[in-house]
C-alpha positions as a Markdown table, in Angstrom:
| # | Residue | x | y | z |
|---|---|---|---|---|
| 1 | Unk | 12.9 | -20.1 | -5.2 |
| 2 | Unk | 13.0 | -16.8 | -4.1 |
| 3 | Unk | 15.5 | -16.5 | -0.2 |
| 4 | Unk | 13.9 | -14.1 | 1.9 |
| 5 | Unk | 16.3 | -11.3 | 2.6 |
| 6 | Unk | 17.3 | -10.7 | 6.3 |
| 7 | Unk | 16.5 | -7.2 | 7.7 |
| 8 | Unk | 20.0 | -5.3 | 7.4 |
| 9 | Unk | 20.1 | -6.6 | 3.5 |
| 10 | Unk | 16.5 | -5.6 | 2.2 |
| 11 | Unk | 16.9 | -2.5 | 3.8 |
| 12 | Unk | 19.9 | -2.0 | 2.1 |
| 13 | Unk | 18.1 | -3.3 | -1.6 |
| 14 | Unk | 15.5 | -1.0 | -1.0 |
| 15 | Unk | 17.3 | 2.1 | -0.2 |
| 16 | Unk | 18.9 | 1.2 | -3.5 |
| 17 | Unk | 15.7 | 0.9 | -5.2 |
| 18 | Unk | 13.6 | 3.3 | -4.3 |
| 19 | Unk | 9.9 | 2.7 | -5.2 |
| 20 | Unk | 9.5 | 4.0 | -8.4 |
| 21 | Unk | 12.1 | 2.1 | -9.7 |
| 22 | Unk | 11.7 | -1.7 | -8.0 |
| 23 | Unk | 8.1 | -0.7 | -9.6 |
| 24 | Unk | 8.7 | -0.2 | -13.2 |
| 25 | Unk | 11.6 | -3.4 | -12.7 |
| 26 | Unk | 8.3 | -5.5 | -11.2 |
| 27 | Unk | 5.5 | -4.7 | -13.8 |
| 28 | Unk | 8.3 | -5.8 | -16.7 |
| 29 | Unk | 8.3 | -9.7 | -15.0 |
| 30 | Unk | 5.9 | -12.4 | -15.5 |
| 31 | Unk | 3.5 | -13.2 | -12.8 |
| 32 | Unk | 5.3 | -16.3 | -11.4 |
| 33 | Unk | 8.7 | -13.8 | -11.1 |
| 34 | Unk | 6.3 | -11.4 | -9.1 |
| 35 | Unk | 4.4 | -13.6 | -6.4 |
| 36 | Unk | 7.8 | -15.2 | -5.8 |
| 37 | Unk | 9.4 | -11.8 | -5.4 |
| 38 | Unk | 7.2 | -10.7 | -2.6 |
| 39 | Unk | 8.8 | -13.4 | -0.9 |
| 40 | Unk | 12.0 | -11.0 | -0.3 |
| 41 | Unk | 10.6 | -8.4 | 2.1 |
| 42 | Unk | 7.5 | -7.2 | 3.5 |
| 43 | Unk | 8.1 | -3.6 | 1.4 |
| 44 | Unk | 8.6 | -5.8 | -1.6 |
| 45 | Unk | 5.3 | -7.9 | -0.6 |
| 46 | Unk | 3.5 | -4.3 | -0.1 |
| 47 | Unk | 4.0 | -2.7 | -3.0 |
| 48 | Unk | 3.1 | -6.0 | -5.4 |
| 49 | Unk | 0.0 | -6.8 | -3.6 |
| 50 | Unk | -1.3 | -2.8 | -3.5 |
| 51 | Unk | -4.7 | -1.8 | -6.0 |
| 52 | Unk | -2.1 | 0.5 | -8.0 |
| 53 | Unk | 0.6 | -1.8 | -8.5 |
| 54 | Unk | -2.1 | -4.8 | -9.9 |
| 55 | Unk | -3.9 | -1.9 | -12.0 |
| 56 | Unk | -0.8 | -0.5 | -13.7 |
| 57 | Unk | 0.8 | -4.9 | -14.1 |
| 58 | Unk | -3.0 | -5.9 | -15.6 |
| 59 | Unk | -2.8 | -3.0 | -18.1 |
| 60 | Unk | 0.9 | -3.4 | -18.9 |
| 61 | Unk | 1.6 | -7.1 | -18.6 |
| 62 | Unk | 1.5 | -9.0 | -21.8 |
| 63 | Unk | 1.0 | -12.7 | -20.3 |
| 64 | Unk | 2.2 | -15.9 | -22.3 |
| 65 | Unk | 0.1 | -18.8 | -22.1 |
| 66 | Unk | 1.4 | -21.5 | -19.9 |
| 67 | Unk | 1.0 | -25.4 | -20.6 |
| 68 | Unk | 0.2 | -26.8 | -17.1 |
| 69 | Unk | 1.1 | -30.5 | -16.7 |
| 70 | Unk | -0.3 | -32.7 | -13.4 |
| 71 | Unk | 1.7 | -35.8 | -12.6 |
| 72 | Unk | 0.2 | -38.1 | -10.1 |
| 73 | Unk | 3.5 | -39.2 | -7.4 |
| 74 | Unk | 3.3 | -41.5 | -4.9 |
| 75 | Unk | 2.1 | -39.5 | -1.8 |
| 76 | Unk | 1.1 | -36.2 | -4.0 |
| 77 | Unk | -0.1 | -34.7 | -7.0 |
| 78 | Unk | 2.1 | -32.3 | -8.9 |
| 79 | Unk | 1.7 | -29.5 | -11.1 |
| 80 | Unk | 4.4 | -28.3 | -13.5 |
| 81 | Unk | 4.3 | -25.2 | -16.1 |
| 82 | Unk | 6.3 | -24.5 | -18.9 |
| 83 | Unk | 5.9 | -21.2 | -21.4 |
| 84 | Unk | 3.5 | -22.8 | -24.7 |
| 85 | Unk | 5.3 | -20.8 | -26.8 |
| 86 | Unk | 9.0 | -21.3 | -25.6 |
| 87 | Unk | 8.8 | -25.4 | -24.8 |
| 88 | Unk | 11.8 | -24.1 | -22.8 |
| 89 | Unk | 12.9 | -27.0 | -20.2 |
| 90 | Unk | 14.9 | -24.5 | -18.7 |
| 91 | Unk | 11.7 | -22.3 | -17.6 |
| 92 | Unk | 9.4 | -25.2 | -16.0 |
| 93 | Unk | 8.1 | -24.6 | -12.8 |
| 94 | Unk | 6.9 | -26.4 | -10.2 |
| 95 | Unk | 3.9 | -24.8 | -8.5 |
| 96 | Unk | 3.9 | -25.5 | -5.1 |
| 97 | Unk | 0.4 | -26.5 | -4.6 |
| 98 | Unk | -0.8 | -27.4 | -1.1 |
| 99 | Unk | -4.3 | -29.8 | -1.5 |
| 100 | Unk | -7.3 | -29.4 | 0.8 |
| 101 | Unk | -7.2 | -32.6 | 3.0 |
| 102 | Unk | -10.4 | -34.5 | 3.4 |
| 103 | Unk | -11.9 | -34.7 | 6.9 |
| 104 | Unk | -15.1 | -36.3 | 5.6 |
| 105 | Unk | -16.3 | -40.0 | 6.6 |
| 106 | Unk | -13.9 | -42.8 | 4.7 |
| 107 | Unk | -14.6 | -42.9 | 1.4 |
| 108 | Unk | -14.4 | -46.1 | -0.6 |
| 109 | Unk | -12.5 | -44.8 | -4.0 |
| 110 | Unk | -10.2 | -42.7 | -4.9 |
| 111 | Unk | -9.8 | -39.0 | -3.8 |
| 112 | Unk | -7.0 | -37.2 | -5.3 |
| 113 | Unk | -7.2 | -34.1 | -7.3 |
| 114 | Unk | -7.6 | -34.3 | -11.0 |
| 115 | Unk | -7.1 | -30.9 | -12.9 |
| 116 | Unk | -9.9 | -30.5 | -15.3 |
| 117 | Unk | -10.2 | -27.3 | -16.7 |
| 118 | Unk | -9.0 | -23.1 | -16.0 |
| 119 | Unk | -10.5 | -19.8 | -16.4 |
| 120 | Unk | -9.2 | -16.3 | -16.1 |
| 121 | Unk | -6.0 | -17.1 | -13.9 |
| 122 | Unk | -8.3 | -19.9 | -12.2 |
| 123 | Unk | -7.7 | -23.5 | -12.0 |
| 124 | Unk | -10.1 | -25.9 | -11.5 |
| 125 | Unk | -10.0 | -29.3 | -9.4 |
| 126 | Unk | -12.5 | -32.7 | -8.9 |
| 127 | Unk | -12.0 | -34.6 | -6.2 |
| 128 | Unk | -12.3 | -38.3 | -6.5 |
| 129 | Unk | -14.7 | -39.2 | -9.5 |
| 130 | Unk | -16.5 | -36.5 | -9.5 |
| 131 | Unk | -17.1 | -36.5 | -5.4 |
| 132 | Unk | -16.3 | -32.7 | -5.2 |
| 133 | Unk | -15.5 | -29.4 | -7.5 |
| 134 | Unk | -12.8 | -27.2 | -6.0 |
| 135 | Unk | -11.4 | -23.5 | -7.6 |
| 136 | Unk | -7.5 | -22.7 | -6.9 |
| 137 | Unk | -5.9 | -19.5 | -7.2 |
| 138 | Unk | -2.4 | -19.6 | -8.1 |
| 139 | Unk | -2.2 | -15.7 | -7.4 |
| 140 | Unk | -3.6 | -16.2 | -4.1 |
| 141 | Unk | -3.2 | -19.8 | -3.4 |
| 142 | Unk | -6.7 | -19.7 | -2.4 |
| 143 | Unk | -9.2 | -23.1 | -2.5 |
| 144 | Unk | -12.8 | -22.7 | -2.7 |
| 145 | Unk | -15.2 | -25.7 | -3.0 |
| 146 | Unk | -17.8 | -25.2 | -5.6 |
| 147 | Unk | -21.6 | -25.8 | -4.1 |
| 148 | Unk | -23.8 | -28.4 | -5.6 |
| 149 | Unk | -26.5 | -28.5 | -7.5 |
| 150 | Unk | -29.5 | -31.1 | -7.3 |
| 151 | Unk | -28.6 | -34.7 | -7.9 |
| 152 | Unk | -26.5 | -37.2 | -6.0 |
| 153 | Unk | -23.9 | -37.5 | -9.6 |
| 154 | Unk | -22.6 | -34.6 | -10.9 |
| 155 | Unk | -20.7 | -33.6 | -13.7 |
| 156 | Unk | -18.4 | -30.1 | -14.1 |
| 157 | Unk | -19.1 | -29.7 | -18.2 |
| 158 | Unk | -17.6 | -26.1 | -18.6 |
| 159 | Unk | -15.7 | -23.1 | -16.9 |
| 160 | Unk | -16.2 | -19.7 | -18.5 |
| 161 | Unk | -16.5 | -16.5 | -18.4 |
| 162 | Unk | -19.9 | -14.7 | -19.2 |
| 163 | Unk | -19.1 | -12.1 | -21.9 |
| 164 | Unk | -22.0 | -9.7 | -20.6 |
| 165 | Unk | -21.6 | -9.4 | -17.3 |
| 166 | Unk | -18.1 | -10.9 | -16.5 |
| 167 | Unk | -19.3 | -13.3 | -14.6 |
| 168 | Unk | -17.2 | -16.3 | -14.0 |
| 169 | Unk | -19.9 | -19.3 | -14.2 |
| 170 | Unk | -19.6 | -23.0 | -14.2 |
| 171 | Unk | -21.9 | -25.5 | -16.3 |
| 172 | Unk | -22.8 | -28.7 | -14.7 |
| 173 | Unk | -24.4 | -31.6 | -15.5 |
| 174 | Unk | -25.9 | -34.0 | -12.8 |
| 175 | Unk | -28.4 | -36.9 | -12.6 |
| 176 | Unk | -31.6 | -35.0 | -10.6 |
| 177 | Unk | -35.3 | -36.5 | -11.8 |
| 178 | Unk | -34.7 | -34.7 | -15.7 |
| 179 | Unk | -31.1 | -35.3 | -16.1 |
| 180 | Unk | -30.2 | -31.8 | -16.3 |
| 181 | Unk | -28.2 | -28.8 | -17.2 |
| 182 | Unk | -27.7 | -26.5 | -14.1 |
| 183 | Unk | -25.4 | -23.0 | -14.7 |
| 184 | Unk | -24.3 | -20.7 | -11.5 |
| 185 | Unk | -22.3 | -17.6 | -11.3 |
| 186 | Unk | -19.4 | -17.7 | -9.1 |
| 187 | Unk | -20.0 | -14.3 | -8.2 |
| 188 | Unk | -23.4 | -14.7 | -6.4 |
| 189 | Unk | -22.7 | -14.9 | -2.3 |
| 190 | Unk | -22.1 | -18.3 | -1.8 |
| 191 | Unk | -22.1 | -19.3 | -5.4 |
| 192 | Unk | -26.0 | -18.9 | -5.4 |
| 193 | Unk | -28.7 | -21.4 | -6.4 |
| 194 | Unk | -28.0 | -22.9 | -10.0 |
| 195 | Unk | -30.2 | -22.7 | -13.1 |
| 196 | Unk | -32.0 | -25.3 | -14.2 |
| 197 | Unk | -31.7 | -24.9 | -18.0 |
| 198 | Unk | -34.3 | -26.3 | -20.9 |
| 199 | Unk | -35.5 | -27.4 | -23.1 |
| 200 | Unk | -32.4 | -29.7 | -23.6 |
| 201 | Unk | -32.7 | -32.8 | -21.5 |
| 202 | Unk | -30.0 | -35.0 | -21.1 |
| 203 | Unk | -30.1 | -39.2 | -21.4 |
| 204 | Unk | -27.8 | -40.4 | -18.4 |
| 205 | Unk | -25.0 | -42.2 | -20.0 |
| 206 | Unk | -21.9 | -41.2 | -18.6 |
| 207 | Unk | -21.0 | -44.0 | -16.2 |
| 208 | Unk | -17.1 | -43.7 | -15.0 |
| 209 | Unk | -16.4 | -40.9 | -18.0 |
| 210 | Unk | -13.7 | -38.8 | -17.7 |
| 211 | Unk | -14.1 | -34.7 | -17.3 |
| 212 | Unk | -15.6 | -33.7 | -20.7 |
| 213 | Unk | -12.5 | -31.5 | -22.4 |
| 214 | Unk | -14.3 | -28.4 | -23.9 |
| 215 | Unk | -13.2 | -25.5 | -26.3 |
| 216 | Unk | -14.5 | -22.2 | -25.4 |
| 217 | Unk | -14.5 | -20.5 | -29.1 |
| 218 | Unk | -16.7 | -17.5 | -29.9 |
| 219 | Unk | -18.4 | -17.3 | -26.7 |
| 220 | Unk | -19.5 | -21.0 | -27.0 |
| 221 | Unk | -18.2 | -24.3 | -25.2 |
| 222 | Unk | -17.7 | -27.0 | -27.8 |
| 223 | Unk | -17.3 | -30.8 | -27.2 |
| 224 | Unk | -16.2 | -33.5 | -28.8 |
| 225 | Unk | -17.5 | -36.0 | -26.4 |
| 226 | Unk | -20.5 | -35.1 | -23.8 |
| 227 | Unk | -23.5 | -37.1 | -22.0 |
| 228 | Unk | -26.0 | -37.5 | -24.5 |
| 229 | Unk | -28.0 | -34.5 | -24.7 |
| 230 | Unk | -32.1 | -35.1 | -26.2 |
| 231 | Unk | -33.5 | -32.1 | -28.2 |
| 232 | Unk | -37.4 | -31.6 | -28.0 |
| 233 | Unk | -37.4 | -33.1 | -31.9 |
| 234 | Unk | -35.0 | -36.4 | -31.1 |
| 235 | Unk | -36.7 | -39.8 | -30.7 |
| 236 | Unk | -36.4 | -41.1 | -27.5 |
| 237 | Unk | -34.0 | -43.9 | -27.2 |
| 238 | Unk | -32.6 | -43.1 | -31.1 |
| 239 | Unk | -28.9 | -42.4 | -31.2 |
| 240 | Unk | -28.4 | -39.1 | -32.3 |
| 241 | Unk | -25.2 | -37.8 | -30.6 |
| 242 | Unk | -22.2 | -40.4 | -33.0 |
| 243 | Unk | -20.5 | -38.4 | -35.1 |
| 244 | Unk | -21.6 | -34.5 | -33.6 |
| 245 | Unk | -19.8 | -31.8 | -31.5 |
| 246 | Unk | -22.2 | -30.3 | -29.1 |
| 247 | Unk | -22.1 | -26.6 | -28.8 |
| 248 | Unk | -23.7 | -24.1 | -25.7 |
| 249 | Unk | -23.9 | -20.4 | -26.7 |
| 250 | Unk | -22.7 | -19.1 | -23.0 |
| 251 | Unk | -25.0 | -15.5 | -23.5 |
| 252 | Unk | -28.3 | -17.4 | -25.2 |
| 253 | Unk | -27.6 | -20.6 | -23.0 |
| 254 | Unk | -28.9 | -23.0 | -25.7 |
| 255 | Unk | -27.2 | -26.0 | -26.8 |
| 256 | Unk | -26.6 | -27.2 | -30.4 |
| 257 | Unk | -25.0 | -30.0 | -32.8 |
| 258 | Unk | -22.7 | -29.6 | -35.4 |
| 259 | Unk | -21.8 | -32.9 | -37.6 |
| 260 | Unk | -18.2 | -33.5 | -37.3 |
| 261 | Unk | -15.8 | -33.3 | -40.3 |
| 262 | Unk | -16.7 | -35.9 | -43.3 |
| 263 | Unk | -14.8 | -39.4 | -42.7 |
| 264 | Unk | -12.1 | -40.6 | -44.9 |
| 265 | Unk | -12.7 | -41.8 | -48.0 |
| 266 | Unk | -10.2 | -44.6 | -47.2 |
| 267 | Unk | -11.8 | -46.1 | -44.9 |
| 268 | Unk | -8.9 | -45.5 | -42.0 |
| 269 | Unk | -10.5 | -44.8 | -38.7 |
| 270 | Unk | -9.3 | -41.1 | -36.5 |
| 271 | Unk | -7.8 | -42.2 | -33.4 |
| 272 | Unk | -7.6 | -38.8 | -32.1 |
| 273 | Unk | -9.2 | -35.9 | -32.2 |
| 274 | Unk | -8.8 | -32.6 | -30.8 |
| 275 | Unk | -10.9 | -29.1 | -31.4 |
| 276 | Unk | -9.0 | -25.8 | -31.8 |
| 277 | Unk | -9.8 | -22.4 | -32.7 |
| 278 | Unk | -7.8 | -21.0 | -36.1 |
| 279 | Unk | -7.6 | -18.0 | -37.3 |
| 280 | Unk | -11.2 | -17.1 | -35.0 |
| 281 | Unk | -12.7 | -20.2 | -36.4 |
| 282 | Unk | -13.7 | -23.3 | -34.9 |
| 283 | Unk | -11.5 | -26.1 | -36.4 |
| 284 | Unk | -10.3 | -30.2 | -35.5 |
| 285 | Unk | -7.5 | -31.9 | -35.9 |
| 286 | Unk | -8.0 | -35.5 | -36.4 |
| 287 | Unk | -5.0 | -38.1 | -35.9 |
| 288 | Unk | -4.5 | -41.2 | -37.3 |
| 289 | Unk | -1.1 | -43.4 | -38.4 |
| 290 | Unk | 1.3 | -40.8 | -38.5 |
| 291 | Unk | -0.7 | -37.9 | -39.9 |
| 292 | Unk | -3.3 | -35.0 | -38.9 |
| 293 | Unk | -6.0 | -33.9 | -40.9 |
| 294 | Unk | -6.6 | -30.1 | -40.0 |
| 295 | Unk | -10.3 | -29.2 | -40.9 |
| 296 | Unk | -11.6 | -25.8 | -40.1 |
| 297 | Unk | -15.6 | -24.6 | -40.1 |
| 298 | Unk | -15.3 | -22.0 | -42.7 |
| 299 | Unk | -19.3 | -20.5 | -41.9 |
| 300 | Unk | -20.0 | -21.3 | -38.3 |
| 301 | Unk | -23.7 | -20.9 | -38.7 |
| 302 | Unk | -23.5 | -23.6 | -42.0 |
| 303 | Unk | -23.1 | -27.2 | -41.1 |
| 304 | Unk | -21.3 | -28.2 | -44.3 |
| 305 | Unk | -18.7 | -25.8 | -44.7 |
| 306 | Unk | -16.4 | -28.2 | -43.1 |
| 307 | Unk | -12.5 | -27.8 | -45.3 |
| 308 | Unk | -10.0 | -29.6 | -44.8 |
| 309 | Unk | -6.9 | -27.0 | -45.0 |
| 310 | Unk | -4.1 | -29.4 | -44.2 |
| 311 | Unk | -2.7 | -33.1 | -44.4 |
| 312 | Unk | 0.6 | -32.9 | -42.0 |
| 313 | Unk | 3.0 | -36.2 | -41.7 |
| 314 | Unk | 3.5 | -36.2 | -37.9 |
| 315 | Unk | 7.0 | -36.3 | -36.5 |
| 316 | Unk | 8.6 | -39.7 | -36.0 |
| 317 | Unk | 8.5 | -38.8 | -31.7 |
| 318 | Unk | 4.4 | -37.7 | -32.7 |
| 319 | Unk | 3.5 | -40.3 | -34.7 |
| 320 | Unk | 1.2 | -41.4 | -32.1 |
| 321 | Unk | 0.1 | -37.9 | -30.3 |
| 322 | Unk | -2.8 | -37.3 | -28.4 |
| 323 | Unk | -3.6 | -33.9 | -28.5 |
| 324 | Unk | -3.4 | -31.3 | -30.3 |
| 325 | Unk | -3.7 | -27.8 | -29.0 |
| 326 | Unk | -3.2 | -24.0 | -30.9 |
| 327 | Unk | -1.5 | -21.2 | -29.0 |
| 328 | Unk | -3.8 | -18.4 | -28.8 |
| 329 | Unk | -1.6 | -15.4 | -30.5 |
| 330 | Unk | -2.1 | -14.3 | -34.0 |
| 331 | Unk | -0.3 | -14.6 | -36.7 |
| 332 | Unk | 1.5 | -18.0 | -35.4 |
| 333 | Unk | 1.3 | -21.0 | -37.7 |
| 334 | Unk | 2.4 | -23.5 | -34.9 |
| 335 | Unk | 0.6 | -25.8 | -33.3 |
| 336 | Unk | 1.4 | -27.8 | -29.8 |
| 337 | Unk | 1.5 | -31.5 | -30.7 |
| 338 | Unk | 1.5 | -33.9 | -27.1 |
| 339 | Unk | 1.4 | -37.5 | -26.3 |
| 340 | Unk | 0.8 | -38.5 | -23.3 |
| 341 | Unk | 1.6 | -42.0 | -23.5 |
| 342 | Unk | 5.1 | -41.6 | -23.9 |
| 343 | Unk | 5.3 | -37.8 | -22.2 |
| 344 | Unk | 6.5 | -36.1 | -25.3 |
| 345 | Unk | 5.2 | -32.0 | -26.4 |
| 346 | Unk | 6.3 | -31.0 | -29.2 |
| 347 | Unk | 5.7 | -27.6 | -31.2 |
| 348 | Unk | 4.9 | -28.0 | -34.7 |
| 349 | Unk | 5.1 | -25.4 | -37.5 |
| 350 | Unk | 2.2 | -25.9 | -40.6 |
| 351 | Unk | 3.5 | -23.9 | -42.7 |
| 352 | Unk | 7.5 | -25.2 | -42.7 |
| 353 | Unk | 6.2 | -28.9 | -41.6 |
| 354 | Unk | 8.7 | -29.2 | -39.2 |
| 355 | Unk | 9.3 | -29.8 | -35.6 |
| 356 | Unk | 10.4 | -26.7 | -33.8 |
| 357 | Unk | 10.9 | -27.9 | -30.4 |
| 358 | Unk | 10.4 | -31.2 | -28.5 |
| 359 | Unk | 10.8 | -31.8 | -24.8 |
| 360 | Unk | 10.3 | -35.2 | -22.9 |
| 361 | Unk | 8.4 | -34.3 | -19.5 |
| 362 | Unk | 9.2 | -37.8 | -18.2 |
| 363 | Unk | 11.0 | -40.6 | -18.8 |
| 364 | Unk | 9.7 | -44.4 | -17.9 |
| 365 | Unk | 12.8 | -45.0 | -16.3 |
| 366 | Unk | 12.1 | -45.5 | -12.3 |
| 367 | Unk | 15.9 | -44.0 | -11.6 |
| 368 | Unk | 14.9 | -40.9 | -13.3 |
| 369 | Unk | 12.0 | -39.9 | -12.0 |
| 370 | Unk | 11.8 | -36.0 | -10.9 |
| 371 | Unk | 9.6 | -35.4 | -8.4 |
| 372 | Unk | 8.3 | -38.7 | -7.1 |
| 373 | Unk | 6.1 | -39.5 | -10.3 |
| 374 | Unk | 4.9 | -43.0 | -10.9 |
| 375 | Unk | 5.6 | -43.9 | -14.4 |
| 376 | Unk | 2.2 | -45.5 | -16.8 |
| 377 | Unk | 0.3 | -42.7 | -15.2 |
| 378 | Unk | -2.2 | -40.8 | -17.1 |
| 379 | Unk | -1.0 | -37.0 | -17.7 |
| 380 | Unk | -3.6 | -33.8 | -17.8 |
| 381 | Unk | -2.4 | -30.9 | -19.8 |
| 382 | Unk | -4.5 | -27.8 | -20.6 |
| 383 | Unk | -3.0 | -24.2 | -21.3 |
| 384 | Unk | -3.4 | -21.7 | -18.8 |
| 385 | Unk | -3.0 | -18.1 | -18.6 |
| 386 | Unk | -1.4 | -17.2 | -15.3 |
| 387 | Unk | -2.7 | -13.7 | -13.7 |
| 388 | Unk | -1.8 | -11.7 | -10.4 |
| 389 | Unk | -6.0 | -10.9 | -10.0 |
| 390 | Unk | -7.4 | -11.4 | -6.7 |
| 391 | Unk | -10.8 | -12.6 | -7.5 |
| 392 | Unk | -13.1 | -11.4 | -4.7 |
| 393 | Unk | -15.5 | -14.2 | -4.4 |
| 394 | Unk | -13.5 | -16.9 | -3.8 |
| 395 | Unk | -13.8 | -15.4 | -0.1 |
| 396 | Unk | -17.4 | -15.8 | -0.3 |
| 397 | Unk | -17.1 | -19.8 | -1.3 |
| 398 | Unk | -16.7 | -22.0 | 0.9 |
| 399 | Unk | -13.2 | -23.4 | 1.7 |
């Protein structure tokens, strides 16, 4: 935390900074560093919240990609980053996130906030199961609640950015008279009226799912698990989705299937899966007694070009992980290994086959608790990308 200077003293810093240089020292730090510097003084808060200062950081900053970690405590829910690449306990943060309270009727479930998904500096937030959709700024600590489309259920399926226009949009998936798809562009006043998309029609069958995990890779979301989705050629009440990864072109706003990787030979079932993106290619890493299985698409557009590139003996502390994610820089043959049962991260290096660095985010111990969580509590992690943008239209939704 950041003091804030008294008058006398932050006069005194800036007279020995002039602007120029407190400038060039301020684009050099990572966006965290900056929003808590502006903290310091008003002058300091001026000059990192000006058009010219957020111009000159977005073309110079080279951002690392964050690993955000939500622990449900006993009065709150709490969200920690740590730098992806570093796994550095030293460098975890705590974002001080302030909730929107609920001042609706009573409610008879649950309605905390479950982090589900980010975007472009953007978090994003359901309420409950699925009651209510909510986008947070960390730049600006802004909340804006998403609007909803037709249906009584809905379902937040994706969070992307549309390549074209640069829109940020949202997919959704809800329970109106066709079982639909409905996409709408957060930039539209208001969030506008969603899209109704065909000719996929969707078989509701998602009763008390959790938020569909997607991997945005080439411009396309990609699932692993999804509400059954009917194409105009399946036969009604056949079972078409086992063993497929659904895919929606974001631009063309189609869906489509791809089979999923061959099954063992051995007859040993996966018991985890994960999708990534290596080397620009859509890939899964499949988990099962102490190894991975790294399979990668080699021709997106051919169903069977499915190779498996890699058979990795998990770390004794990963024996058991979760998830798997790849850090999105080049050239990097690591790959974040988590479980959240037992609140372990690890980073992973194919190529050496060796740990590089482990941290425990939590013990089970109730003495050792940081920050008030409640141990046995399911974890979400997702990698984010933290950003000083203001994004205009979150003034436009509704709060």
């Amino acid at each position: 935390m950041v003091a804030t200077l008294s008058g006398a003293t932050a006069a005194a810093t800036t007279q020995i900074l002039n602007d120029d240089v407190l400038t060039e020292i301020l684009l050099r730090l990572p966006p965290g560093a900056v929003r808590r510097f502006r903290a310091v003084c008003k002058a300091w808060h001026r000059t990192t919240t000006g058009p010219a200062f957020l111009a000159a950081y977005g073309r110079r900053c080279t951002v690392d990609d964050l690993i955000v970690v939500q622990r449900h405590g006993v009065s709150s829910t709490l969200l920690d980053t740590i730098p992806l690449l570093a796994l550095d306990e030293t460098r975890r943060r705590c974002l001080n996130v302030r909730y929107p309270e609920y001042t609706g009727p009573p409610e008879h479930c649950w309605r905390g906030y479950s982090l589900i998904g980010s975007c472009d500096g953007l978090l994003l937030f359901q309420r409950g199961f699925g009651i209510d959709y909510f986008i947070y700024s960390p730049a600006t600590r802004q909340w804006s609640k998403l609007p909803r489309p037709p249906g009584t259920s809905i379902l937040v399926c994706g969070f992307y950015l549309h390549g074209p226009s640069g829109e940020h949009r949202i997919l959704y998936f809800t329970d109106d008279q066709h079982g639909s798809h409905y996409v709408s562009s957060l930039q539209v006043a208001g969030g506008g009226e969603a899209r109704r998309l065909g000719p996929a029609r969707a078989v509701i069958q998602y009763y008390a799912t959790p938020p569909f995990r997607n991997l945005n890779c080439r411009g396309k979301l990609h699932w692993l698990y999804h509400p059954w989705v009917l194409f105009p050629d399946d036969v009604p009440g056949q079972v078409v989705h086992e063993d497929m990864i659904l895919t929606f072109d974001t631009v063309a706003e189609t869906f489509r299937r791809i089979p999923r990787p061959p099954r063992r030979r051995d007859d040993r079932t996966y018991e985890e899966l994960s999708l990534l993106e290596m080397d620009g290619k859509l890939a899964m890493a499949a988990i099962y007694d102490g190894f991975m299985d790294l399979w990668v698409l080699e021709d997106y557009d051919n169903d069977e070009s499915w190779a498996r590139r890699l058979l990795v003996r998990l770390p004794p502390a990963l024996r058991q992980a979760t998830l798997a994610i790849k850090p999105g820089v080049e050239d990097q043959n690591v790959i974040l290994l988590g479980d959240c049962r037992n609140y372990t991260l690890g980073l992973y290096h194919l190529m050496k086959k060796r740990m590089l660095k482990r941290i425990q985010l939590f013990t089970t111990d109730d003495d050792d608790q940081p920050g008030n969580f409640v141990p046995h509590t399911p974890l979400h992690i997702l990698v984010f990308r933290d950003s000083l943008k203001r994004h205009s239209f979150l003034d436009s939704l509704g709060s």
